[in-house]
C-alpha positions as CSV (number, residue, x, y, z in Angstrom):
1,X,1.5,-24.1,-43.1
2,X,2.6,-27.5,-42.0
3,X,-1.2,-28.8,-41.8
4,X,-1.5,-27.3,-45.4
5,X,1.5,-29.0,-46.9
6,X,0.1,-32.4,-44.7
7,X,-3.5,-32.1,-46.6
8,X,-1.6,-31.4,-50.3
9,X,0.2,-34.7,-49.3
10,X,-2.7,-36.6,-48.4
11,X,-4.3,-34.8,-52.0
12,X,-1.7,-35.5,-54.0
13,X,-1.3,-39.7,-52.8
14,X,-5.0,-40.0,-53.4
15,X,-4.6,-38.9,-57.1
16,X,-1.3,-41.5,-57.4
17,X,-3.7,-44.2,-55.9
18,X,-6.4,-43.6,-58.0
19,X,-4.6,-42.7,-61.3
20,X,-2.9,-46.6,-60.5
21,X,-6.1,-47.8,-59.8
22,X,-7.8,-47.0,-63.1
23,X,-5.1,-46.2,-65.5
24,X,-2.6,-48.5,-65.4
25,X,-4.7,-51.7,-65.7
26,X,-7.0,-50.1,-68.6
27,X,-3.7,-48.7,-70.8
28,X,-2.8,-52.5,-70.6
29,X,-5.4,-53.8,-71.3
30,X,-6.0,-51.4,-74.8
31,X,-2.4,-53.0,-76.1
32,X,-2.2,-56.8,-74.7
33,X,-3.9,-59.4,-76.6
34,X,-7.1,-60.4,-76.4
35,X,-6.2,-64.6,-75.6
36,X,-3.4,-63.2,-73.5
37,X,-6.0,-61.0,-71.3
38,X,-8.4,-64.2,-71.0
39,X,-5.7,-65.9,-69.4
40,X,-4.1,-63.3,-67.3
41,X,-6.9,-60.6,-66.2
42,X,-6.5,-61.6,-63.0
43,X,-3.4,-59.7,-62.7
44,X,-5.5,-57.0,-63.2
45,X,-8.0,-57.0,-60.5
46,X,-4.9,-58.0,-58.0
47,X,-3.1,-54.9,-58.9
48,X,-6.3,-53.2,-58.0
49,X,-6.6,-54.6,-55.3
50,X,-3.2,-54.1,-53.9
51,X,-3.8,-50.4,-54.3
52,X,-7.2,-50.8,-52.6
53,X,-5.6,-52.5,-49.8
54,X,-2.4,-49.9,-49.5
55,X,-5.4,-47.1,-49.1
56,X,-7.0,-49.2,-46.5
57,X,-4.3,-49.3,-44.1
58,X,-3.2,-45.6,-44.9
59,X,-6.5,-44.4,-43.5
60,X,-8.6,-44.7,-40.2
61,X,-10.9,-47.7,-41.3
62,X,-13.9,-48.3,-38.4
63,X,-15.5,-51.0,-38.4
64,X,-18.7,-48.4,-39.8
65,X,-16.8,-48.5,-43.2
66,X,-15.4,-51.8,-43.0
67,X,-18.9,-53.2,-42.7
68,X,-20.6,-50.7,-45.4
69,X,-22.1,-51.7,-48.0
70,X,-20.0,-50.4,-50.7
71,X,-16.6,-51.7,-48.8
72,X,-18.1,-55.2,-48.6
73,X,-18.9,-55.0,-52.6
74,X,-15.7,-53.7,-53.6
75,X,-14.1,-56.6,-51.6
76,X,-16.6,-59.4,-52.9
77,X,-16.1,-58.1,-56.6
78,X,-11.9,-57.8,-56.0
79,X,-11.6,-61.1,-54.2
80,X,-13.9,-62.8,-56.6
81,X,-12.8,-61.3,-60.0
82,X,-8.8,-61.9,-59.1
83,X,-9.8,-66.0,-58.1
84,X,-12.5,-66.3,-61.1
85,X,-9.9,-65.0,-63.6
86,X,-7.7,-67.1,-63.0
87,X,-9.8,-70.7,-62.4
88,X,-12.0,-70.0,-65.4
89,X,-10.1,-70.0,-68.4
90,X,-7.7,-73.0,-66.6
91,X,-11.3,-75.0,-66.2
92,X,-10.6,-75.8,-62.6
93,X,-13.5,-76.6,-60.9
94,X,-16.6,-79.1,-61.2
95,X,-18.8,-76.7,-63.1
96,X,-21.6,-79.4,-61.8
97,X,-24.8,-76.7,-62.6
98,X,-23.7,-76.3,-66.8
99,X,-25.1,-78.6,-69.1
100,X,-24.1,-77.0,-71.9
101,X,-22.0,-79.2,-74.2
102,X,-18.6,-76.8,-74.9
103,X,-18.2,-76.4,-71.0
104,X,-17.2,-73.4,-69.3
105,X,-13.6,-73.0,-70.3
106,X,-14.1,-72.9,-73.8
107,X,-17.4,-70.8,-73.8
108,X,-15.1,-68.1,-71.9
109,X,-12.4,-68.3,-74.2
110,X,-15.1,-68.2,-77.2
111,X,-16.6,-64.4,-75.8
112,X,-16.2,-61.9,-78.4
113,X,-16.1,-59.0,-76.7
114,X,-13.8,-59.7,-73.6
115,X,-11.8,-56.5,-73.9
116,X,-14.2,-54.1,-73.6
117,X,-16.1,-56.5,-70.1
118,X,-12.7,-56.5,-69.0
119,X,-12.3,-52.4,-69.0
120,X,-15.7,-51.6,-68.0
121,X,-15.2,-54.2,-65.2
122,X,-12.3,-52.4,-64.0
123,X,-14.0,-49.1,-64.5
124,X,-16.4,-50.1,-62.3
125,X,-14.1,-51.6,-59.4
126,X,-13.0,-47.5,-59.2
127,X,-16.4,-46.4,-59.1
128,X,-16.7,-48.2,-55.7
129,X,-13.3,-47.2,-55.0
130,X,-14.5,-43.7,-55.6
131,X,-17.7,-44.4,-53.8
132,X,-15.7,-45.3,-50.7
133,X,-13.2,-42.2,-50.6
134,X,-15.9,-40.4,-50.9
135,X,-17.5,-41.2,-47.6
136,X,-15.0,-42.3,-45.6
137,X,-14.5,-39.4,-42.8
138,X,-18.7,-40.0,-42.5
139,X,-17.8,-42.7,-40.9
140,X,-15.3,-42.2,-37.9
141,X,-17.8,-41.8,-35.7
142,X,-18.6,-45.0,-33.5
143,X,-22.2,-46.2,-33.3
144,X,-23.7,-45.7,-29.9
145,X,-22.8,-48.2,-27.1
146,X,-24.8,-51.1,-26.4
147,X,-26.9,-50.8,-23.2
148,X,-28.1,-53.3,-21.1
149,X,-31.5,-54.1,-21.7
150,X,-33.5,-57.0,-22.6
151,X,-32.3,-60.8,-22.1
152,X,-30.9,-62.7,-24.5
153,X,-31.8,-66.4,-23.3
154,X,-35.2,-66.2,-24.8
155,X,-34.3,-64.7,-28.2
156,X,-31.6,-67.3,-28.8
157,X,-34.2,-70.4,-28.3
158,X,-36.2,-68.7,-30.8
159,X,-33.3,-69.3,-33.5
160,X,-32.8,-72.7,-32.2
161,X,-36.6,-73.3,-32.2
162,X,-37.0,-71.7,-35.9
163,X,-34.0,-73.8,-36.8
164,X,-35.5,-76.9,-35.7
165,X,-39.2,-76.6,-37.0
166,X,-37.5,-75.4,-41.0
167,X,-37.1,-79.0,-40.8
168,X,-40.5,-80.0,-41.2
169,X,-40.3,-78.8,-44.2
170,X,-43.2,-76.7,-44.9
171,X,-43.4,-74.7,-47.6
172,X,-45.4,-71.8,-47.0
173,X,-42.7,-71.4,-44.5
174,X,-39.5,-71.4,-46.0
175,X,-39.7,-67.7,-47.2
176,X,-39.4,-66.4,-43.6
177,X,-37.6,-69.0,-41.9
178,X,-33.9,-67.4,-42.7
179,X,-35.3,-63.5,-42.9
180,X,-36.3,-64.2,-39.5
181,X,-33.9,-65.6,-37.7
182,X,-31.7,-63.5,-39.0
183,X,-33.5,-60.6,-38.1
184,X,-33.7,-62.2,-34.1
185,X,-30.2,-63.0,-34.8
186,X,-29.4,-59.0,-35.1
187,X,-31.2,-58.6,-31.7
188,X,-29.3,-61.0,-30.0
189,X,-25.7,-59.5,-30.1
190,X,-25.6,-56.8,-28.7
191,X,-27.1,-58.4,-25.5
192,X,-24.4,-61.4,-26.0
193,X,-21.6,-58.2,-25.4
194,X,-23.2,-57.4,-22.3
195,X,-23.7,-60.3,-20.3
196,X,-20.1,-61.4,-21.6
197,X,-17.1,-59.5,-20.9
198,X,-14.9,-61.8,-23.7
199,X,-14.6,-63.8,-26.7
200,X,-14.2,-66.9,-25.2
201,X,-17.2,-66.8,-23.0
202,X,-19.4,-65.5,-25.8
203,X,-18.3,-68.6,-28.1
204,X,-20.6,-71.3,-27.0
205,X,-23.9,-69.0,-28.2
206,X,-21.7,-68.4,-31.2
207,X,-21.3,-72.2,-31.7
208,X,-25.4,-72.4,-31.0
209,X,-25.9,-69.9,-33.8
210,X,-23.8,-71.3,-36.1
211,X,-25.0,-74.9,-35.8
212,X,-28.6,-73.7,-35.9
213,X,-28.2,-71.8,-39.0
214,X,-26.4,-74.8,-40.6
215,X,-29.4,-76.7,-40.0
216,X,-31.2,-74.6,-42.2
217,X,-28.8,-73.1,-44.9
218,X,-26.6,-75.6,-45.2
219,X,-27.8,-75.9,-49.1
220,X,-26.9,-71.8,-48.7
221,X,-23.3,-70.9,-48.4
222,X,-24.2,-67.2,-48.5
223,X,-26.9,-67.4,-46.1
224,X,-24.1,-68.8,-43.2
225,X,-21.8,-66.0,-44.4
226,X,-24.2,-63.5,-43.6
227,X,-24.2,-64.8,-39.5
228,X,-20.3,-65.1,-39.7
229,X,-20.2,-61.5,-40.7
230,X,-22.8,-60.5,-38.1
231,X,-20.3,-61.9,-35.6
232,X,-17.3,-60.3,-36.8
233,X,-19.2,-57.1,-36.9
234,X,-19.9,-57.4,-33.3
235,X,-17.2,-59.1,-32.0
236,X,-14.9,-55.9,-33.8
237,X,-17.3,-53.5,-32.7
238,X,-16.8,-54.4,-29.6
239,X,-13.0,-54.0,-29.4
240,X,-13.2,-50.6,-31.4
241,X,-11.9,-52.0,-34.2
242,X,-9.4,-50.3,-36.8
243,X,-7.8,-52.1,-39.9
244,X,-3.9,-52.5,-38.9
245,X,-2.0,-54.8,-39.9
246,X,-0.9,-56.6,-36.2
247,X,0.0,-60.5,-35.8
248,X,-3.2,-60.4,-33.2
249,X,-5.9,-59.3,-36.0
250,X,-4.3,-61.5,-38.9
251,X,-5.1,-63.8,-36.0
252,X,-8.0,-63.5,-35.4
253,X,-9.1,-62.9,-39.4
254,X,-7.5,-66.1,-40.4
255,X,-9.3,-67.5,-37.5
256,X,-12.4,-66.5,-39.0
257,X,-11.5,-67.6,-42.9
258,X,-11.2,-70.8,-41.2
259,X,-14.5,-71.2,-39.5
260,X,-16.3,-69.8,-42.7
261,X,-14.3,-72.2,-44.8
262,X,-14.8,-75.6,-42.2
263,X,-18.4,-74.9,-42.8
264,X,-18.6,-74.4,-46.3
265,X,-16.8,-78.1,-46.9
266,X,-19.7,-79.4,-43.9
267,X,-22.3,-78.0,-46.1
268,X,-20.8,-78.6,-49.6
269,X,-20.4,-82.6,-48.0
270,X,-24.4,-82.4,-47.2
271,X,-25.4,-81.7,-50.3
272,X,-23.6,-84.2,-52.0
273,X,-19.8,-83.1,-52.9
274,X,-17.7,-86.2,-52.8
275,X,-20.9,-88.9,-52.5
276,X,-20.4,-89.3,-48.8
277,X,-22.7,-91.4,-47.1
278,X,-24.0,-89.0,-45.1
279,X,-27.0,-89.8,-42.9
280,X,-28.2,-86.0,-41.4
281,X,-26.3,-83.0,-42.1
282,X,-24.6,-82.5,-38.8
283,X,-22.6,-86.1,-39.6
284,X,-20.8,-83.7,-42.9
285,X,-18.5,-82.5,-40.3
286,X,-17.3,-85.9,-39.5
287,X,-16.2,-86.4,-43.4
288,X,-14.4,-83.2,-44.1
289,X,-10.8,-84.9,-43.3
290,X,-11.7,-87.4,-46.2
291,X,-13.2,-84.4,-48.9
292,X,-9.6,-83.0,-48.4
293,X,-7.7,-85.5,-49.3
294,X,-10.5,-86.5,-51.9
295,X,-9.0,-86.2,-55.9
296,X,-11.8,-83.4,-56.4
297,X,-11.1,-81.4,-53.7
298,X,-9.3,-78.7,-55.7
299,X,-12.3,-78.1,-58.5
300,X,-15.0,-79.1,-55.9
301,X,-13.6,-76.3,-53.4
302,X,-13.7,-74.0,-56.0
303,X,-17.0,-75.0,-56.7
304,X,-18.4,-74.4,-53.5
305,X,-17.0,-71.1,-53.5
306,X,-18.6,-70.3,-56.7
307,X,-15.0,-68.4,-57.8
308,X,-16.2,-70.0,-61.6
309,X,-19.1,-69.8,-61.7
310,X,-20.0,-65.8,-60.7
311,X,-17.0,-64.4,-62.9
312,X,-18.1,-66.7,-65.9
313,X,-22.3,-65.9,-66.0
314,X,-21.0,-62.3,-65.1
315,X,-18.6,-61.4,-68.4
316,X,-20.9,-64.4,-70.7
317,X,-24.4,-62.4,-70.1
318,X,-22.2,-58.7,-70.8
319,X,-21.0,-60.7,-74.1
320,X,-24.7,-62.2,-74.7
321,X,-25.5,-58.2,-74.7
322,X,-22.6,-56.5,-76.3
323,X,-23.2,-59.2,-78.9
324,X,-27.6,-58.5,-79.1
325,X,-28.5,-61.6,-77.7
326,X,-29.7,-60.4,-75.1
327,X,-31.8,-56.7,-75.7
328,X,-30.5,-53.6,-73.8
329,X,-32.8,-53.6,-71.0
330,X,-32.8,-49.9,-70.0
331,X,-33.2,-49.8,-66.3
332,X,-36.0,-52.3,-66.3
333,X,-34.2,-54.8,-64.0
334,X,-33.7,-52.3,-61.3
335,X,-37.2,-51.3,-60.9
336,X,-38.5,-54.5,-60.7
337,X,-39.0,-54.0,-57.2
338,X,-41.7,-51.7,-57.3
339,X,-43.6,-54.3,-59.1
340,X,-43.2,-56.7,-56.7
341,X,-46.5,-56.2,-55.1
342,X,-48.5,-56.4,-58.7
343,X,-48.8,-60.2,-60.3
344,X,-47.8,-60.8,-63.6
345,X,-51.5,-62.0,-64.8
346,X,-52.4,-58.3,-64.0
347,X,-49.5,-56.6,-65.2
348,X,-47.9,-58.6,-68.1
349,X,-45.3,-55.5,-68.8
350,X,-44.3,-56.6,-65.4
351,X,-40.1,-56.7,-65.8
352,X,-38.7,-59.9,-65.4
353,X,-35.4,-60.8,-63.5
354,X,-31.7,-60.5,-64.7
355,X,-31.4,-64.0,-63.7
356,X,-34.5,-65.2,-65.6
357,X,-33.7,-63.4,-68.6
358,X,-29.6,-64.6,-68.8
359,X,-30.6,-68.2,-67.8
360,X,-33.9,-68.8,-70.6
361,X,-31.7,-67.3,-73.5
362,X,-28.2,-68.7,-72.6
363,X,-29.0,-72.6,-71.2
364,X,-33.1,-72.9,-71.8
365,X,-33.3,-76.6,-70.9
366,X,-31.2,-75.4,-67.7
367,X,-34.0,-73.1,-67.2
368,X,-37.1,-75.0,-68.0
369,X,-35.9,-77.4,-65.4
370,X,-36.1,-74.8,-62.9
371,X,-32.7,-74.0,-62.7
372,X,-31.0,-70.6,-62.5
373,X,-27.8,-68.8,-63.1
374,X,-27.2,-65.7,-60.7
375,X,-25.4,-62.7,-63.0
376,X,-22.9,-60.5,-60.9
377,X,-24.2,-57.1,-60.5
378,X,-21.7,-55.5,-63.3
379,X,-23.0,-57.9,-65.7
380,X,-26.4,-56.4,-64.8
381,X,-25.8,-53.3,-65.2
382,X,-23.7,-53.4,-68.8
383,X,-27.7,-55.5,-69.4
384,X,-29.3,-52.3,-68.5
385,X,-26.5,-49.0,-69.6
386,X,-24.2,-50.9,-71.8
387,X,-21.5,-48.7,-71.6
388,X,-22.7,-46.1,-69.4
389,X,-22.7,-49.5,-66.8
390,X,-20.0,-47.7,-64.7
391,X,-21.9,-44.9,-64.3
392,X,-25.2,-46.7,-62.7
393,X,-22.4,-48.3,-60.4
394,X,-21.4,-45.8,-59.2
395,X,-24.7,-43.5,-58.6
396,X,-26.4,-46.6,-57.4
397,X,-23.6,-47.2,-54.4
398,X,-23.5,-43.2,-53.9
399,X,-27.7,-44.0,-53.2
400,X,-26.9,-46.4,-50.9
401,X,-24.3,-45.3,-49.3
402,X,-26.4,-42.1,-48.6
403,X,-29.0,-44.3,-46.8
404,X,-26.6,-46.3,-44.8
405,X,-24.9,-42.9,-43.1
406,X,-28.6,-41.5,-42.9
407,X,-28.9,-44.6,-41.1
408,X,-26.4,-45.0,-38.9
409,X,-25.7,-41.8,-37.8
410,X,-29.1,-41.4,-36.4
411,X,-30.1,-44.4,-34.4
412,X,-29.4,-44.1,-30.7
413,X,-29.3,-47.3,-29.2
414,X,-28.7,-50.9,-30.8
415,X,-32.3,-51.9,-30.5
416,X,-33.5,-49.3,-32.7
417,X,-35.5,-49.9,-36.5
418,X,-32.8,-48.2,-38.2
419,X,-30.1,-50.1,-36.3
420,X,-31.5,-53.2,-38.3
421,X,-32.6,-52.0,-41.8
422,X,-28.6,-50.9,-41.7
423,X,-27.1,-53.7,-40.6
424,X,-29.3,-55.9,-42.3
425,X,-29.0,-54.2,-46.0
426,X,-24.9,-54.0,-45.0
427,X,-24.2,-57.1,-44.2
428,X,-26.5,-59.1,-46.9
429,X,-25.3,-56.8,-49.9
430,X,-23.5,-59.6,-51.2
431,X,-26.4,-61.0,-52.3
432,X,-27.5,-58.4,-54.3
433,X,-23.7,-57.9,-55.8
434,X,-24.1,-61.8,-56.6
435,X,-27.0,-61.2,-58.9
436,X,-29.9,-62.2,-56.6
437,X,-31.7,-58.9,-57.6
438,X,-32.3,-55.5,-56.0
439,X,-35.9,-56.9,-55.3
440,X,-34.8,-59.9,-52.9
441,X,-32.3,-57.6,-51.0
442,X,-34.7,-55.1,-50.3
443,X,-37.7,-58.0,-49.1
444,X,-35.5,-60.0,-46.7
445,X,-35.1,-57.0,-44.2
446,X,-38.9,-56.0,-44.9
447,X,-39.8,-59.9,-43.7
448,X,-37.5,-60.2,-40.8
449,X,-39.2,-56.9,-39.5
450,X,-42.3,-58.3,-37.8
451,X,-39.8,-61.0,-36.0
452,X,-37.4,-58.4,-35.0
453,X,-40.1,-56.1,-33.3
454,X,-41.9,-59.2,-31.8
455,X,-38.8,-60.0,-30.1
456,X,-38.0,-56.3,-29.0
457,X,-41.8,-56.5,-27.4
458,X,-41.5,-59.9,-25.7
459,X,-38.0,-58.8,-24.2
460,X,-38.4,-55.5,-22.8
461,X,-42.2,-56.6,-21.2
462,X,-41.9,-55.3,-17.8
């Protein structure tokens, strides 16, 4: 009886949590104004999250569903939607990409169909939500411990060495150069909790890694984000990891925002922000005392983070569809990936990218120019269902998901195949919620491959 009346309990919050997640925020947003909502959305997605985060540390949270795919999305999109809400229609930031000549601000307060984006945006937040109840007790079980095999000395010159030669600048090259140190990357820390029994002693190779992938992403904020999350991965892993709220892991969190954030100003100060006279990248780090107290620190920060520009290109190309300037494109964006192998000279019908498609019809001259505008993965998918978006969300994730606890519930040690497709697809599915396209997230793991299993070879030679 008493473990009956605990699991109607349990039952019973989960439907509270989820009716506050979805209904609350959606009845308000059917009787607010529409200029009020533009404004103050953001409340919104922060209520969401609130609820997201009260579920979080009400459950048993691994680091196998902290680092899912689904988690990270519904993190990215919360964190993202409650800071773009709010900087948007207040025109904070640089907005240096847009050459359009109303600006940001005023083409977000000009989109016509804001309420209904707004609903099927929440809508869509719950169907990861969802997504993630769903498969959470998959996920208690702890991946398989690392055993000691291979060094790690060699496989960490090869990053270094990769690092170093991307600067020659070849261009045949550059495709590879981040898939595979990334992938070599993967292989390298597990060994790194071996031969070192603590954080401190693992820090310098940390510091190696970091600098090296500076060197060659430092025009990529995502790209370093991927290696800090790799570490965090590990670095929890290796203390068995649940979510509770303890001074010791805000800690060590905040210690992490920190590093992710001093190099974002580094590499945001290479590429320009704040026209520092900056001789080699590595030098950025010398100025980033100065870019604070610079007067465009607040809307270049906000820049770098991209908090504008992903919420704006997100709800502008659902409003560019809603509105028929852009044509319902019925699925076609999500299996461009099976064309990716066919050129376009031999397959004209061959679909063309979201990011193509919103950047040619919204800014053409942008476009012609060879620039692009990413489009969040909910604007993609209102592009391709309209209002059946939340739906693909959802079933999409579900997919995913599947694969990830197909994944990792079968590999048995931390140097296996599957060990890196599900680590790699986990911890770069930000780039595919960004709007970088199903196609690219699905070919970086496929060209890190040969480097992963070159290494694995070379290593374990006897």
């Amino acid at each position: 009886m008493i473990v009956l009346s605990k699991h109607l309990e349990r039952s019973q919050t989960i439907i509270m949590m989820n009716y506050l997640f979805i209904a609350v925020p959606v009845v308000f947003c059917f009787f607010a104004d529409e200029l009020w909502l533009k404004y103050n959305s953001f409340y919104f997605y922060f209520f969401q999250y609130l609820v997201f985060l009260f579920y979080v540390v009400n459950n048993k949270i691994t680091v196998s569903v902290l680092f899912s795919p689904t988690f990270i999305t519904a993190n990215y999109f919360l964190i993202y939607f409650i800071a773009g809400s709010y900087v948007t229609p207040r025109d904070i930031g640089l907005n240096s990409l847009f050459s359009f000549s109303e600006g940001m601000a005023r083409t977000f307060l000009n989109v016509k169909n804001y309420r209904e984006i707004l609903i099927l945006f929440l809508i869509s937040n719950w169907c990861l939500f969802l997504v993630i109840q769903k498969n959470i007790r998959i996920y208690t079980v702890w991946p398989p411990s690392v055993k000691k095999e291979g060094p790690f000395i060699v496989p960490l010159f090869l990053v270094v060495l990769i690092s170093l030669f991307s600067l020659l600048k070849i261009e045949i090259f550059n495709l590879w150069i981040y898939p595979g140190m990334f992938a070599i990357t993967i292989y390298i820390m597990p060994r790194l909790l071996n031969r070192f029994s603590n954080f401190i002693t693992r820090l310098p190779c940390y510091c190696i890694l970091l600098l090296s992938f500076f060197l060659v992403s430092y025009e990529s904020k995502r790209e370093l984000l991927y290696v800090l999350l790799l570490i965090l991965f590990f670095e929890l892993f290796d203390r068995r990891f649940e979510i509770k709220f303890t001074f010791k892991n805000s800690l060590f969190v905040l210690m992490c925002l920190s590093i992710f954030l001093f190099f974002i100003m580094a590499m945001s100060i290479a590429r320009g922000y704040g026209n520092f006279d900056v001789e080699n990248v590595l030098v950025a780090f010398f100025y980033i005392g100065d870019y604070i107290r610079s007067d465009i620190f607040r809307d270049a920060i906000v820049d770098n983070l991209e908090f504008s520009g992903v919420y704006f290109d997100t709800v502008n190309c659902a409003d560019y569809v809603l509105n028929n300037q852009i044509p319902t494109l019925l699925g076609s964006t999500f299996i461009k990936p099976l064309f990716l192998p066919i050129p376009r000279e031999l397959f004209p019908l061959k679909p063309e990218s979201m990011i193509n498609i919103y950047t040619s019809t919204f800014v053409p001259g942008f476009y012609s120019r060879g620039g692009s505008l990413p489009v969040g993965f909910y604007g993609e998918a209102i592009a391709n269902f309209l209002f059946f978006a939340p739906f693909a969300v959802y079933f999409l994730f579900s997919g995913i998901e599947f694969l990830y606890k197909k994944l990792i519930v079968s590999f048995e040690t931390l140097t296996s195949v599957k060990y890196y497709i599900a680590l790699f697809l986990s911890i770069t599915i930000v780039q595919f919620a960004r709007g970088s396209g199903l196609e690219l997230w699905i070919l970086y793991p496929l060209l890190g491959l040969p480097f992963y299993l070159l290494v694995s070879y070379l290593s374990n030679r006897k």
